[in-house]
C-alpha positions in Angstrom: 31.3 14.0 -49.4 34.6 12.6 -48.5 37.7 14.8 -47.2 41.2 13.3 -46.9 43.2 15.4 -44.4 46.5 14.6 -42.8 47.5 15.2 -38.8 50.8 14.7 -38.1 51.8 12.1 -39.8 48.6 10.4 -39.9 45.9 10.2 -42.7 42.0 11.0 -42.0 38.8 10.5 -43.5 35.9 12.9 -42.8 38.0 14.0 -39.9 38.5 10.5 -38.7 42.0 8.5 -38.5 41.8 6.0 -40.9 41.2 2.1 -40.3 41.2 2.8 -36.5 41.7 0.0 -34.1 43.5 -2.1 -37.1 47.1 -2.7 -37.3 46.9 -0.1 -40.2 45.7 2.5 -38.2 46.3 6.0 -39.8 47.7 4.8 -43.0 46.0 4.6 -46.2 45.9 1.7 -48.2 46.1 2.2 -51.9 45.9 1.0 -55.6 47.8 2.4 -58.9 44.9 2.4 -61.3 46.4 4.9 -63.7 44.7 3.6 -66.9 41.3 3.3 -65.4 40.7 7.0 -67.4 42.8 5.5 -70.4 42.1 6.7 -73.8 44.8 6.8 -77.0 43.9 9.2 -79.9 45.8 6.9 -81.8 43.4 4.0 -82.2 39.8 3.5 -82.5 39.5 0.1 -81.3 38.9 0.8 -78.0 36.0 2.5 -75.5 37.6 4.3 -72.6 34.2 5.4 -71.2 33.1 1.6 -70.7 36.9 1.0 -69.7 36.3 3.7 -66.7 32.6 2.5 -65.9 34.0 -1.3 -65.9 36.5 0.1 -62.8 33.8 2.0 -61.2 32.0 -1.1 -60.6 34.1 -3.0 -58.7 35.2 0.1 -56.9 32.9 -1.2 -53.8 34.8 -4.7 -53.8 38.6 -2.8 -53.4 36.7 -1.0 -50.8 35.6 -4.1 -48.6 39.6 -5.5 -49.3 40.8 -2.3 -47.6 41.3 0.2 -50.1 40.9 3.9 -49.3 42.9 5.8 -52.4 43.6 5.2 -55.7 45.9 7.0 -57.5 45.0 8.1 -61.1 46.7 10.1 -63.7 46.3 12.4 -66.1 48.4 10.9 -68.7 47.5 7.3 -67.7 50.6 4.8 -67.2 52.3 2.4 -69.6 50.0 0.2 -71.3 52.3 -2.5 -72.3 52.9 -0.9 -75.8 54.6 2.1 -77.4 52.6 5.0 -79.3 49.6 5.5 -77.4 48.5 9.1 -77.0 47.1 9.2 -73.7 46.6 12.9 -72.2 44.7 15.0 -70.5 46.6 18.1 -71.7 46.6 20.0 -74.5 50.2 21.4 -76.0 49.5 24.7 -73.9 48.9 22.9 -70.9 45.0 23.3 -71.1 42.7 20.7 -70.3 40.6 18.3 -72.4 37.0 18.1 -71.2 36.6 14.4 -72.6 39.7 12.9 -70.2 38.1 15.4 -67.4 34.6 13.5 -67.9 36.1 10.3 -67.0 38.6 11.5 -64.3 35.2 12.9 -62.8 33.7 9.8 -62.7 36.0 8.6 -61.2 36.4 11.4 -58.4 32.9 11.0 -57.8 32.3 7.2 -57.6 35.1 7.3 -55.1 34.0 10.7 -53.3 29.7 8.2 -52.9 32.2 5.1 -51.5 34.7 7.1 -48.7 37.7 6.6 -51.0 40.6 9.5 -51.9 42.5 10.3 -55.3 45.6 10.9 -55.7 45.4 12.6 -59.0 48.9 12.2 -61.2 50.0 14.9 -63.5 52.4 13.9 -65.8 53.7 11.0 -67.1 57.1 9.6 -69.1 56.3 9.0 -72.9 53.5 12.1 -72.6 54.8 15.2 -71.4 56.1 15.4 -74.7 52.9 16.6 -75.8 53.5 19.9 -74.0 55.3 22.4 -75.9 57.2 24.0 -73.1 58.6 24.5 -69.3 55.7 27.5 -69.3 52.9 24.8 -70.7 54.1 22.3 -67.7 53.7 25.0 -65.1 50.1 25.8 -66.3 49.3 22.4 -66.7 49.8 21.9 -62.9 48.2 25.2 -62.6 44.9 24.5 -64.8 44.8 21.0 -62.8 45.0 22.3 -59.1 42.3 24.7 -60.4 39.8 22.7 -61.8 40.2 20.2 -58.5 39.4 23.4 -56.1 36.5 25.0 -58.5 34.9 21.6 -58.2 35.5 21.3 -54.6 36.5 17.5 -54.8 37.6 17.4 -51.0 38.9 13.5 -51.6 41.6 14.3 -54.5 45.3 15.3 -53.6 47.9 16.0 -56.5 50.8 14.0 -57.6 52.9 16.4 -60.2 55.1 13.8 -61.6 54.9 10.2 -61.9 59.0 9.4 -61.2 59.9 12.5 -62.3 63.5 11.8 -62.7 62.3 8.6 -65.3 64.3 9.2 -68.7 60.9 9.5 -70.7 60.6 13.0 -69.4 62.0 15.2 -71.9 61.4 18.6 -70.1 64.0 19.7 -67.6 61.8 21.2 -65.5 60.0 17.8 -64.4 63.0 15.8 -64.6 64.5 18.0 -61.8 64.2 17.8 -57.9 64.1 21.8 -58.3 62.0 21.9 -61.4 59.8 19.3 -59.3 59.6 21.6 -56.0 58.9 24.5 -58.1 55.7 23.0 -59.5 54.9 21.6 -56.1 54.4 25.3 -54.5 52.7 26.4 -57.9 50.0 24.1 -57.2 49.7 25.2 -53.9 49.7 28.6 -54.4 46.9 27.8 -56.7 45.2 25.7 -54.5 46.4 26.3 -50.9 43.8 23.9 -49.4 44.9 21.0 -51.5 47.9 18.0 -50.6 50.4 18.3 -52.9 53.4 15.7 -53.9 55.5 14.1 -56.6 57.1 10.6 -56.9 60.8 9.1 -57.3 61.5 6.1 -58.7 61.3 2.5 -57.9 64.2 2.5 -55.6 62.2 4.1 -52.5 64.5 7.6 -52.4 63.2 10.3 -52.0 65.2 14.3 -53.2 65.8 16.5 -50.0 64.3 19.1 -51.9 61.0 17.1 -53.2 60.8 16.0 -49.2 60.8 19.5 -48.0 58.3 20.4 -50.6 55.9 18.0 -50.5 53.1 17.8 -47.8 53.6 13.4 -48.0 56.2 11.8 -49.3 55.3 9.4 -52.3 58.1 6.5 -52.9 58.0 3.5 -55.1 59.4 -0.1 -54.4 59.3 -2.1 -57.5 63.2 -2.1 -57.3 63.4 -2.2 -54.2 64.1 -5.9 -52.2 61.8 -6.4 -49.7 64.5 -6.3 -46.9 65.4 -2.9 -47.8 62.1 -1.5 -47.3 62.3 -1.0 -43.6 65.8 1.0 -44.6 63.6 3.0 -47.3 60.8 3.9 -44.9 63.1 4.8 -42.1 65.7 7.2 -43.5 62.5 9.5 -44.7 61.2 9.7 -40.9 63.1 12.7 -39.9 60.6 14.6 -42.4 57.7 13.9 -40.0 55.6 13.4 -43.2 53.2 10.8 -44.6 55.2 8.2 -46.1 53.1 6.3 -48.8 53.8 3.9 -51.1 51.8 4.0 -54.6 53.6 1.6 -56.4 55.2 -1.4 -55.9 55.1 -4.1 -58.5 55.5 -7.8 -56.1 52.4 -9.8 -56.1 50.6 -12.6 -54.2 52.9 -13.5 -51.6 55.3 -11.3 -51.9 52.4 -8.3 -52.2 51.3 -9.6 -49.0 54.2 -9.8 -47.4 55.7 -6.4 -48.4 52.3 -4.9 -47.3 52.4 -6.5 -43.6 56.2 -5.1 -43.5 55.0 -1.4 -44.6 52.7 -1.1 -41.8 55.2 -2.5 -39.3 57.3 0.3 -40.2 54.2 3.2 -40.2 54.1 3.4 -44.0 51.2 3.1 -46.0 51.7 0.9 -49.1 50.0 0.8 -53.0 49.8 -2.4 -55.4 50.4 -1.8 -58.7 49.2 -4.6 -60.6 50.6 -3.8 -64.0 50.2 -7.2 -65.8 45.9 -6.7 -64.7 45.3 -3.5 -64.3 47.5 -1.4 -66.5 48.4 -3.4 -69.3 45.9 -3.5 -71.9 43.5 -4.8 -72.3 42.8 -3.6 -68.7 40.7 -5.9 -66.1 39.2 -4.6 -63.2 38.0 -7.7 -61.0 38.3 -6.0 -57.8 40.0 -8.6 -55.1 40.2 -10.9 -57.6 43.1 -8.9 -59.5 45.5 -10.4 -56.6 43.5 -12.0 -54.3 46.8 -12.8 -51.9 47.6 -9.4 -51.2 43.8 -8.6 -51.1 43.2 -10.9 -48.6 46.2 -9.7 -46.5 44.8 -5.9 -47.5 41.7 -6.5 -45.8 43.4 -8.6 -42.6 45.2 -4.9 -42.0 43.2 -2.9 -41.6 40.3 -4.8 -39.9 40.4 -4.1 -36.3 40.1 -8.3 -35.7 43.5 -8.4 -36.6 44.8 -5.4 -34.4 
């Protein structure tokens, strides 16, 4: 069994700092694979169960490159067309066994391999599918309580995914209040789980979210890379986690951005949208981007410490 735990503003697995002796020491290295669980109702063409196996298989490869959470999501990601119908959630804010199956899956490949989740809520373009503010808040509740009645010690909860993004069409998610509210909601739930939401690509993070939030998720695919140190550093007076679970730059630039996060004590996520969340969806483990792989696993090896 794997537990992620946080001390300080350091992250720990099985009660161990993370990658210790490497320059990454105490940060945790991550991948956006949000459409590993994919499925749209809308369209028959396509097998989401040998989608999510096709992931799990390489899971050991993103292991050996560094990689020690991925972050899925209930309601999957963009896949590089409009119209899918990809969610977990029912209008009510119930659950649907079928896109629990493969989330679990999922949870438990990575749970075998020493790997955490960090398990997304809600999604622009889906939460549409819920009927009201009440059905959001018992979405988050129904998902922080099936994570603690299955004791999965590796997953952590991400309520929004850029909950201020325009595709949102409830209030309540779209707001750093709305946001904080659901936050404590899943906490109350769940007290022993880590709770969060994310901003947008422009690494900023709400006062509000920041106070809430037990780490503080920010995205940089808007953000140059010499305004990342900027980012990173005007959230440090939270004394939180600062991780990264998306940033869009690749190959060089992925390696480079990833070297300049852990200089700065941040851990940092690839999102390889073009491979990994676009359909049709590869999984090829380093091989996705093997220049920011390679600098991945040079990280958080202690050789290169």
């Amino acid at each position: 069994m794997t537990k992620i735990s946080i001390q300080n503003t350091s992250w720990y697995l099985n009660n161990q700092i993370t990658y210790p002796g490497a320059p990454a020491e105490g940060l945790l290295m991550n991948v956006r694979m949000v459409n590993a669980t994919f499925e749209d109702r809308n369209r028959t063409d396509f097998d989401p169960t040998a989608n999510t196996n096709t992931f799990i298989g390489h899971i050991p490869n993103y292991y050996d490159h560094g990689i020690r959470a991925f972050t899925l999501c209930l309601q999957g990601g963009m896949p590089d067309y409009e119209g899918a119908l990809n969610s977990a959630f029912n209008p009510d804010g119930s659950l649907r066994q079928d896109d629990l199956n493969r989330v679990a899956s999922v949870i438990h490949a990575c749970d075998q391999q020493g790997i955490a989740i960090i398990l997304g809520c809600y999604y622009q373009r889906q939460d549409q599918v819920l009927e009201n503010a009440d059905a959001i808040r018992q979405g988050v509740i129904n998902t922080a309580r099936w994570v603690s009645e299955q004791k999965y010690s590796n997953v952590m909860i991400e309520v929004a995914n850029e909950y201020a993004h325009r595709g949102f069409t409830h209030d309540i998610t779209r707001d750093p209040e709305g946001q904080s509210e659901l936050i404590q909601l899943a906490k109350e739930t769940a007290p022993q789980l880590i709770v969060t939401t994310s901003g947008m690509g422009s690494g900023r993070m709400a006062p509000a979210i920041a106070e809430a939030a037990d780490f503080l998720i920010i995205h940089f695919n808007n953000t140059d890379i010499a305004d990342v140190p900027d980012r990173i550093n005007a959230l440090k007076h939270f004394e939180k986690p600062i991780l990264c679970n998306e940033d869009t730059k690749i190959n060089a630039r992925g390696a480079e951005v990833a070297s300049l996060c852990v200089q700065h004590d941040c851990s940092w996520g690839l999102m390889r949208s073009r491979v990994n969340q676009s359909y049709p969806f590869v999984f090829s483990g380093a091989n996705d981007d093997q220049q920011t792989y390679a600098r991945l696993k040079e990280l958080t090896s202690i050789e290169n410490s």
